[in-house]
N, C-alpha and C positions, 0 to 999 in steps of 0.2 A: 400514601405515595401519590404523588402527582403523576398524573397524564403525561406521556413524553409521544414526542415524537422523532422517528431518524432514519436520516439519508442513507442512502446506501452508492460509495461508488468504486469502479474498482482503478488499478493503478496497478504499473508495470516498473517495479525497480531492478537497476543492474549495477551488478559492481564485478572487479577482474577477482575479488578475492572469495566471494563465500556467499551462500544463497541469503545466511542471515545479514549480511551488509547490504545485499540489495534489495531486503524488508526494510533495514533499516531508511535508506533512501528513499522510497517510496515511503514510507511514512514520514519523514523528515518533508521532503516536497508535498505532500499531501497536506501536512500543518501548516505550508506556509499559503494556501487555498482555501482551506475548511476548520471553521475553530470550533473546538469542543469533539475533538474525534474520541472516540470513547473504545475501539473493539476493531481491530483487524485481523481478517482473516484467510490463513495462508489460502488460494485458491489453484495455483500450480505453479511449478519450479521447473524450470528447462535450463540448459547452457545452448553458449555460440562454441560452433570448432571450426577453425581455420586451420588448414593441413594438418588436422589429428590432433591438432592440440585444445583444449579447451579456452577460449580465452573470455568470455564472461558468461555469469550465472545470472538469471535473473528470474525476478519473483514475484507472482502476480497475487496483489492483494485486495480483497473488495474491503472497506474501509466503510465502517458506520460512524454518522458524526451528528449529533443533539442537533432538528431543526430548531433556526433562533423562532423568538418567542413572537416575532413578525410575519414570520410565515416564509421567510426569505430562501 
């Protein structure tokens, strides 16, 4: 097995529909950042409410991603 090394960062996604669309977003944005993400991990879920209604969920995730091999 080779030596690896990796980042660690975290990231806030939100969506109107569901805590899992605003994982998926947060990782979607996050790939377009960090290449080689390998492992994210839920770290907490909250929602917005505007007069008692819920109107988005959102999903904080700390995101590991392979340091490139430059050190970068």
């Amino acid at each position: 097995m080779n030596d690896s090394v990796y980042r660690v960062v975290e990231l806030i996604g939100s969506s109107s529909e569901s805590w899992e669309q605003a994982a998926q977003n947060a990782v979607k944005e996050g790939a377009r950042t960090y290449a080689d993400i390998r492992v994210a991990e839920v770290v907490e879920m909250d929602v917005l409410i505007e007069d008692g209604a819920v109107i988005a969920f959102r999903t904080k995730l700390r995101l590991s991603y392979k340091r490139p091999a430059d050190g970068g």
